[in-house]
C-alpha positions in Angstrom: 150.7 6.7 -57.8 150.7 5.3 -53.6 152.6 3.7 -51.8 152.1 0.8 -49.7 154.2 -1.0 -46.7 155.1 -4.4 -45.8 157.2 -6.7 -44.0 157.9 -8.7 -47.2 157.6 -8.4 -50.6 157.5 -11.4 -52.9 158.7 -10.9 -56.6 157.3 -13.7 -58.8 154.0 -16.2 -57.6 156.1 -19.4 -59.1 156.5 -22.8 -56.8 159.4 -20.9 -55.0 157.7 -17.6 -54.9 154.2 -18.5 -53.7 155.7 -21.1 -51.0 157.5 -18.1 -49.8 155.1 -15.6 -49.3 152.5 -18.1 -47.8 155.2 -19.7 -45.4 156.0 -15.7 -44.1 152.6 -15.1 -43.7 152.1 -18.4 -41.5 154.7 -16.9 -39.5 152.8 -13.1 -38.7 154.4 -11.1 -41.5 152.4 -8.9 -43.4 153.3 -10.5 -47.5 152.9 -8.6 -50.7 152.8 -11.3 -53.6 153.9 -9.6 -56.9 154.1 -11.6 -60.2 153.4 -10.1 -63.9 151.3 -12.8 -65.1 147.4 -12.4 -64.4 147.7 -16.1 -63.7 149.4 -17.5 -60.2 151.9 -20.4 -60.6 154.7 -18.8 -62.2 156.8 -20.6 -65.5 156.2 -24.2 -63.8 151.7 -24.0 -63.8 151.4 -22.4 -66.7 154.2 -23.3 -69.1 155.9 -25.8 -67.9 155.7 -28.9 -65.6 152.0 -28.9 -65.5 151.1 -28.2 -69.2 153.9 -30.8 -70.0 152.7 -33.7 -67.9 149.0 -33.3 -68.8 150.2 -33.5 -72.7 152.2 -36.6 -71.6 149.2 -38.0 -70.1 147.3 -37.3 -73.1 149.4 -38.7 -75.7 150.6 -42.2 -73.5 147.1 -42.9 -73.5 147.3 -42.8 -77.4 150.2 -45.3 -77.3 149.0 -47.3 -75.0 145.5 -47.9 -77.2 148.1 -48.2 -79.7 149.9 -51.0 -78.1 147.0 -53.3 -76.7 145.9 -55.2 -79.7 148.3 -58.3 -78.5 146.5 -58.1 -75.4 143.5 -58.9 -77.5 141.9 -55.3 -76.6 141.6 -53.7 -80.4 140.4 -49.9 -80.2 140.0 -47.8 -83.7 142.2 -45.3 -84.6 142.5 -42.9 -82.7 141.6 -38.9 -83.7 142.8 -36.0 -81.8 141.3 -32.8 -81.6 143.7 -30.5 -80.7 141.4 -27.8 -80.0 139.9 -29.7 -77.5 143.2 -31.4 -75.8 143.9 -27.4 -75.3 141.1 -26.6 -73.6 141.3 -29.9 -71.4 145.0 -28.6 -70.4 144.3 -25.3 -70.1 141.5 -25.9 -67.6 143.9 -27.6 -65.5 146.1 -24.6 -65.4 143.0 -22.5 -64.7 142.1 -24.8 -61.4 145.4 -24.6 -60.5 146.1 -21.1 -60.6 142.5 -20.5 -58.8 143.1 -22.4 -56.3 146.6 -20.8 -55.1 144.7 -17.1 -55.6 142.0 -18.8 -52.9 144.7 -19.7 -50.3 146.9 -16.4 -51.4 143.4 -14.9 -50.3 142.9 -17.3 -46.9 146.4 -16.4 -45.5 145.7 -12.7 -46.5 148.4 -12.4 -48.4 147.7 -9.1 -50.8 148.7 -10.0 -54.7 149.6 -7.4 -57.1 149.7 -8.2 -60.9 152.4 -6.5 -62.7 156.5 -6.5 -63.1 158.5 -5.4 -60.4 161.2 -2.9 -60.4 163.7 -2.1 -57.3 164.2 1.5 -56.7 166.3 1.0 -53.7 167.2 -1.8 -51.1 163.5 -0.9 -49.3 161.2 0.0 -52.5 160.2 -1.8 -55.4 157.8 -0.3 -58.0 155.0 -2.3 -59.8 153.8 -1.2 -63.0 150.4 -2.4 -62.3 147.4 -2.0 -65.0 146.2 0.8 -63.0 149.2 2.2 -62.9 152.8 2.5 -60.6 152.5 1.3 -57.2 155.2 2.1 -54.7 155.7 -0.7 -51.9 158.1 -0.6 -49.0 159.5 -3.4 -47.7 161.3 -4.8 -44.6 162.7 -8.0 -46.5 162.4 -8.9 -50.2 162.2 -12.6 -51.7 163.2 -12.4 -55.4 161.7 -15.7 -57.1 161.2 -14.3 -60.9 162.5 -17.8 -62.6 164.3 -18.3 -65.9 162.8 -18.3 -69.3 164.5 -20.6 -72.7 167.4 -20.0 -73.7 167.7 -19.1 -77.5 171.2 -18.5 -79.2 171.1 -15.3 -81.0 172.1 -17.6 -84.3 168.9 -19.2 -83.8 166.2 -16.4 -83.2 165.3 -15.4 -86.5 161.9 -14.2 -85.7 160.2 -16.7 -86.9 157.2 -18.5 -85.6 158.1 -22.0 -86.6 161.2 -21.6 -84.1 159.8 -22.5 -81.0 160.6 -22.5 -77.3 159.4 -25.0 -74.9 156.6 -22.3 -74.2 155.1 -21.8 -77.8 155.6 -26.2 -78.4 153.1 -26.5 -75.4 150.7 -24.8 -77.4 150.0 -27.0 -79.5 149.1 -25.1 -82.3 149.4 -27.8 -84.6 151.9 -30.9 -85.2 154.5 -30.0 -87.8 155.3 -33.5 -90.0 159.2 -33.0 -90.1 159.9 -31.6 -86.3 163.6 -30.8 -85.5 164.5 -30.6 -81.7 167.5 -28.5 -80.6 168.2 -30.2 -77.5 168.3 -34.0 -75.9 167.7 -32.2 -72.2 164.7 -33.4 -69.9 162.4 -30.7 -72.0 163.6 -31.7 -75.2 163.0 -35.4 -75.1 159.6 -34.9 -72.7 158.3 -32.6 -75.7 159.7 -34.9 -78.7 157.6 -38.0 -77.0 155.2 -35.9 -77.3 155.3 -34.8 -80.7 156.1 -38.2 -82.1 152.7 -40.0 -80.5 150.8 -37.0 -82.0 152.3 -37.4 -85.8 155.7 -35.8 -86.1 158.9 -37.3 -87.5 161.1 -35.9 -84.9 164.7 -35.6 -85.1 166.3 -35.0 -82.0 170.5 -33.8 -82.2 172.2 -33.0 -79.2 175.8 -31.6 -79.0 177.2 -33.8 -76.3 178.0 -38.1 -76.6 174.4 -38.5 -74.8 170.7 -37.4 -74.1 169.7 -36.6 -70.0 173.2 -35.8 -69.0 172.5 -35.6 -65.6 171.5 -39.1 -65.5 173.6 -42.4 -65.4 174.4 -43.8 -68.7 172.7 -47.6 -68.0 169.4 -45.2 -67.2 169.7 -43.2 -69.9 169.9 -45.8 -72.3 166.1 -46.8 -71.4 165.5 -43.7 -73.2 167.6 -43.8 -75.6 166.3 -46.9 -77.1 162.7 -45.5 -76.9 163.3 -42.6 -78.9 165.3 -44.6 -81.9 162.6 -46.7 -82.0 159.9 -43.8 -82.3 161.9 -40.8 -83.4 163.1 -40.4 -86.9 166.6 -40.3 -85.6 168.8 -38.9 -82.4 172.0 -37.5 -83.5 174.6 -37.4 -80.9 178.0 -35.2 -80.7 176.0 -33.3 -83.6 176.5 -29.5 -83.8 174.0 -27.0 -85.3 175.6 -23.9 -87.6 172.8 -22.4 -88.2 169.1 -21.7 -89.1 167.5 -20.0 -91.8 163.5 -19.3 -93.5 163.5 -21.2 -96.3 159.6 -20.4 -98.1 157.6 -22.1 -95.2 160.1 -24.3 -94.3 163.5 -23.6 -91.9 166.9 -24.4 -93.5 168.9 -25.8 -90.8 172.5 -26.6 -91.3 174.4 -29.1 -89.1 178.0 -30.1 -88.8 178.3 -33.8 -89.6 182.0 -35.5 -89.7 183.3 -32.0 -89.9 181.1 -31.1 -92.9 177.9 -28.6 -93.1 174.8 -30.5 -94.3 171.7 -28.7 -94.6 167.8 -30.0 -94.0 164.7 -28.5 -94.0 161.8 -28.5 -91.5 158.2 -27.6 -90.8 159.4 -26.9 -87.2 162.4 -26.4 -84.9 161.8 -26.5 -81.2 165.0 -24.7 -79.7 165.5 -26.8 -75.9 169.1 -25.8 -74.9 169.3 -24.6 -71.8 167.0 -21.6 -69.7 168.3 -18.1 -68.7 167.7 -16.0 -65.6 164.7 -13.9 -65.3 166.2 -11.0 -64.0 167.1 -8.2 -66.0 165.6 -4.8 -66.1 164.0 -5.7 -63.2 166.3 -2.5 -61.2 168.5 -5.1 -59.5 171.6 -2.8 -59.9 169.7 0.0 -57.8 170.5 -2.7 -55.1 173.5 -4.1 -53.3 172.3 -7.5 -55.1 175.3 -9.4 -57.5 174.6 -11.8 -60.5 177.1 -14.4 -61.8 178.9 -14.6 -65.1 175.5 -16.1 -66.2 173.6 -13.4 -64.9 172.1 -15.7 -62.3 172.0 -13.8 -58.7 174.4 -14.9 -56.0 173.0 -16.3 -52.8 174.9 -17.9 -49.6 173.6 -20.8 -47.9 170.8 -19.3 -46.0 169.5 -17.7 -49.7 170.7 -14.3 -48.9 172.3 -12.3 -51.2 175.1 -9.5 -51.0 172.2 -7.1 -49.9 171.1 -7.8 -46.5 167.4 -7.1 -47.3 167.3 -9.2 -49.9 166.9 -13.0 -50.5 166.7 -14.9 -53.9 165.7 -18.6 -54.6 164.3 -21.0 -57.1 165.7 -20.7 -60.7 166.9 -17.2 -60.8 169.9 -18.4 -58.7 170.8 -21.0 -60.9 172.0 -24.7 -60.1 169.4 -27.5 -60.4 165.9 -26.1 -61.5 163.3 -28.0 -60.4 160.2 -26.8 -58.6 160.4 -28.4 -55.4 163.9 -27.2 -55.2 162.9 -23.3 -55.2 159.8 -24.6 -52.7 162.1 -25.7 -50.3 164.5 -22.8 -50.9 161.3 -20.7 -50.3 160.9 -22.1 -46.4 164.5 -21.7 -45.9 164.4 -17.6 -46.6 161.7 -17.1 -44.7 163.1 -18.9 -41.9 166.3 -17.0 -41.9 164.5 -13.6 -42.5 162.2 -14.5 -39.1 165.1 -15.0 -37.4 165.3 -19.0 -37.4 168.0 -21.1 -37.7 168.0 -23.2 -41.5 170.6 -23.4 -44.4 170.2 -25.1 -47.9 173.3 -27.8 -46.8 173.3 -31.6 -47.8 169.6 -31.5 -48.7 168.2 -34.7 -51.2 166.6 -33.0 -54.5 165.5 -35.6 -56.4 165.0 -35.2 -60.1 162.4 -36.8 -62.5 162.3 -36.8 -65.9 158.8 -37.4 -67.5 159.8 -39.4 -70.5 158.5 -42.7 -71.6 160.0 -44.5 -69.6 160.3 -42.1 -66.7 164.3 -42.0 -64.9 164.3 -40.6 -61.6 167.4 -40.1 -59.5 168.3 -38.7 -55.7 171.8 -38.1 -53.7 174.7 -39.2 -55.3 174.7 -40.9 -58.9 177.2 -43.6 -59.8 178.2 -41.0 -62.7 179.6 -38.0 -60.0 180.9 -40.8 -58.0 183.6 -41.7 -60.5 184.3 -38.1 -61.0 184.9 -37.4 -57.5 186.9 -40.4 -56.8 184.4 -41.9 -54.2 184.2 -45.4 -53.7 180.6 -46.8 -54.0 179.2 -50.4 -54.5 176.2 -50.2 -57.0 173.1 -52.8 -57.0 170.9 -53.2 -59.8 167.6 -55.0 -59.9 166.2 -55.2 -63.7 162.4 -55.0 -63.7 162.5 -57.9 -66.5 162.3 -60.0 -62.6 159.2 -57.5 -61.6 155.8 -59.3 -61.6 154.3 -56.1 -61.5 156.3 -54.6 -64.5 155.3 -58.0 -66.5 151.8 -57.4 -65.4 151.5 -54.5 -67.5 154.3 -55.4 -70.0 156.7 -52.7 -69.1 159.5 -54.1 -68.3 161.8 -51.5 -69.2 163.3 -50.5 -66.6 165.8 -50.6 -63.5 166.4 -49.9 -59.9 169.6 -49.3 -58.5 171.2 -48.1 -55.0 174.9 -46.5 -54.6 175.7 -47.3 -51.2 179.2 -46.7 -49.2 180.8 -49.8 -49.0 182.0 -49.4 -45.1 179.1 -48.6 -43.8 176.6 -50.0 -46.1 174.2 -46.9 -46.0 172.5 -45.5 -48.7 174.2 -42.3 -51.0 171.8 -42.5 -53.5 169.2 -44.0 -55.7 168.3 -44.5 -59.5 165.0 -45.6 -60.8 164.1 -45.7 -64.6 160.7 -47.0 -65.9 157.2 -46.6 -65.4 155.8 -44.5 -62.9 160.0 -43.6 -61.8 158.9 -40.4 -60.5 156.7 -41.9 -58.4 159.2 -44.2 -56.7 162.4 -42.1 -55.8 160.6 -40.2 -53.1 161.5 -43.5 -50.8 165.0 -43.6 -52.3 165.4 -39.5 -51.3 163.7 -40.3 -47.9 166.3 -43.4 -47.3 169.0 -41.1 -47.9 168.1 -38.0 -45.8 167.7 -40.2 -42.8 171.0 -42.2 -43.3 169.2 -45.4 -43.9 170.7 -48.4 -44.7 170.8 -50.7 -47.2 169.4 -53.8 -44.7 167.3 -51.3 -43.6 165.6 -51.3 -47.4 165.5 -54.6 -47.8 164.2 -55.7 -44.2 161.6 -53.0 -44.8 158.6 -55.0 -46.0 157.2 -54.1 -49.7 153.6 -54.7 -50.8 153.4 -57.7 -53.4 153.1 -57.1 -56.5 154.1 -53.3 -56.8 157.2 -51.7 -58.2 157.8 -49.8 -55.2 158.9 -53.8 -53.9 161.8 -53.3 -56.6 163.7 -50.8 -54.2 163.2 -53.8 -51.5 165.0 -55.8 -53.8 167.1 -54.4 -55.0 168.9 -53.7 -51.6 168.5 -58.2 -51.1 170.5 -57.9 -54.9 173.1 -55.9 -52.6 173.4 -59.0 -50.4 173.1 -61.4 -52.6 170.0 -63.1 -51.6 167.0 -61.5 -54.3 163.7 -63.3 -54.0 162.6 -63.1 -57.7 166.3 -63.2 -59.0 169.1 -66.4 -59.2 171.1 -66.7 -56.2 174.7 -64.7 -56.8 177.5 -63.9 -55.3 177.7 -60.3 -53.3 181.0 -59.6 -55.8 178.8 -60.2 -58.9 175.8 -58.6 -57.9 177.6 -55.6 -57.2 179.5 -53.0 -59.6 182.2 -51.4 -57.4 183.9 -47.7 -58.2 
């Protein structure tokens, strides 16, 4: 047992948590970096976003060798080796987590592997291989994440249940796949699942998948999976689940009836919990939610003054670059700076086939909150560079206030989505305009040009679409 001091500790080396302690250490404090894993990153490197989007990768490539043979490009069937696509994404995750160890190492900040446990406002312990090391600390950034949620009902024990973490793994691809879920993670891992082999049925308790987006972006999705799922059952309630031999019996309530099916596989995407218990938070001044999440104030603090908390563990949107930016903000406050997380643009991307990315205000919480917006749509069917490599799925769309024409927010679904919104988020944080868009001059042909005109759709003039009236082009609250 020693003890060692610092001027801030850092629980958990996710996106959040390593942004944090190399951002204090930029500033002059002396950082402690403590996560459990043996591998830096956090939830998001190592069994989340990255793993994900490399498997995405993998399998489009598959569909699109699939898809060419009208192009006249004919490629043989194509075999996977699972072993291998493993070992291709795990190397990424291996580069990845070397590489923030390196700059952990360049900013001297000291890492220590192993869980974290308060014993006061000013200690924690870490149950370290070697065994329990007592730091002291001036300030403390808690950034431990969430893990997936799993109703009690469901957790049988049984391998064949998974979690978004054991369905990155790949172990093998079940032939009758049931997913628990129609959530970003849910639908990102059923497309994948369905290129590999699976007949995937997706149910989902609400009228709709990707709740958070708009319906008419949604829908892009929607129409993907029921043409390459088995099914997507909607307002569809699972009872219960149960091992049945090598199979799991699931039971569903259809038109008020219990129906039971079996499957090879049930992947379990409903929601993530907060990373924070037996972790000593109550031998602090530190308050949770009714969800267990912690309780922060603008400036991330929470109700113990030596203590801040970002990223997932404090609940709302979680997204990585969400807990990165919430990361700059505690440090900033705990060196004394001015900085608050107040009207800031997170956009969110989900990595689906096609992609729908969103920022600021959707058309959706607009009608909820009674505020008056004109919407513009441009339809990529009128995109040269969507024909060009026959992906025309998609749209862009701008929610602008009507008086003075500036930009509240901004939908993109399609193709390469994700890579788009950044201009739409940018637009909005600098109270951009919408003439502002479309004046702004968009390399032809590109899809980032769709966001150009889009914003001429808002005025009626579109280059690549007939001539309208502003009334017509526009839906209004």
């Amino acid at each position: 047992m020693s003890e060692m001091n610092t001027d801030v500790v850092v629980i958990g080396a996710g996106p959040g948590g390593y942004a944090a302690a190399f951002a204090a250490a930029d500033k002059g404090h002396k950082v402690i970096l403590v996560d459990k894993g043996k591998n830096l990153g956090g939830v998001c490197l190592n069994r989340g976003c990255i793993p994900s989007k490399a498997l995405l990768h993998a399998t489009k490539l598959i569909k699109e060798a699939k898809e060419s043979e009208f192009r006249g490009i004919i490629f043989a069937e194509p075999k996977v080796d699972l072993k291998k696509m493993k070992e291709w994404k795990e190397s990424i995750i291996e580069k990845l987590s070397q590489g923030i160890g390196f700059i952990a190492k360049q900013r001297n900040v000291e890492v220590l592997n192993g869980r974290g446990y308060f014993e006061d406002s000013n200690t924690i312990r870490v149950e370290t291989e070697k065994g329990q090391q007592f730091v002291k600390f001036k300030k403390a950034i808690v950034a431990v994440g969430s893990k997936p949620a799993m109703p009690k009902a469901f957790d049988l024990g049984n391998k064949r249940i998974m979690t978004s973490t054991e369905a990155l793994e790949i172990e093998d691809v079940p032939k009758d796949l049931l997913v628990v879920g129609g959530g970003y993670i849910g639908m990102e891992l059923s497309t994948v699942y369905s290129v590999l082999g699976s007949n995937v049925v997706v149910v989902e308790a609400m009228k709709s998948i990707l709740m958070g987006a708009d319906p008419d972006m949604a829908r892009y999705v929607m129409d993907y999976a029921r043409e390459n799922f088995k099914e997507v059952r909607l307002e569809t309630k699972v009872l219960e689940m149960a091992t049945s031999g090598k199979k799991i019996k699931v039971t569903f309530e259809i038109d008020g009836k219990p129906v039971d099916e079996l499957y090879d596989k049930v992947l379990v995407s409903v929601g993530r919990a907060p990373n924070c218990e037996d972790m000593g938070l109550e031998n602090t001044k530190i308050e949770k939610d009714e969800k267990g999440f912690i309780k922060v104030n603008e400036k991330q603090q929470t109700a113990d003054e030596n203590i801040f908390a970002i990223g997932d563990v404090v609940g709302g949107l979680m997204l990585a670059h969400k807990a990165s930016k919430e990361a700059r903000i505690a440090v900033d406050v705990l060196s004394g700076e001015y900085n608050e997380f107040k009207d800031i643009i997170i956009p969110a991307v989900v990595f689906t086939d096609p992609e729908v990315a969103w920022a600021g205000l959707t058309e959706s919480e607009a009608k909820q909150q009674g505020i008056k917006v004109e919407v513009a749509r441009f339809p990529w069917a009128a995109s040269g560079r969507a024909l060009s490599f026959d992906r025309t799925d998609g749209l862009t769309k701008l929610i602008v206030e009507p008086e003075t024409e500036r930009v509240l927010g901004i939908g993109v679904v399609g193709h390469g989505a994700g890579e788009l919104v950044s201009e739409g988020a940018f637009a909005i944080e600098m109270g951009a305009t919408v003439r502002d868009l479309a004046e702004t001059v968009h390399p032809h042909p590109t899809l980032s040009e769709t966001l150009m005109e889009c914003a001429e759709v808002f005025y009626g003039h579109c280059t690549h679409m007939a001539p309208r009236k502003k009334s017509q082009a526009v839906k209004q609250e």
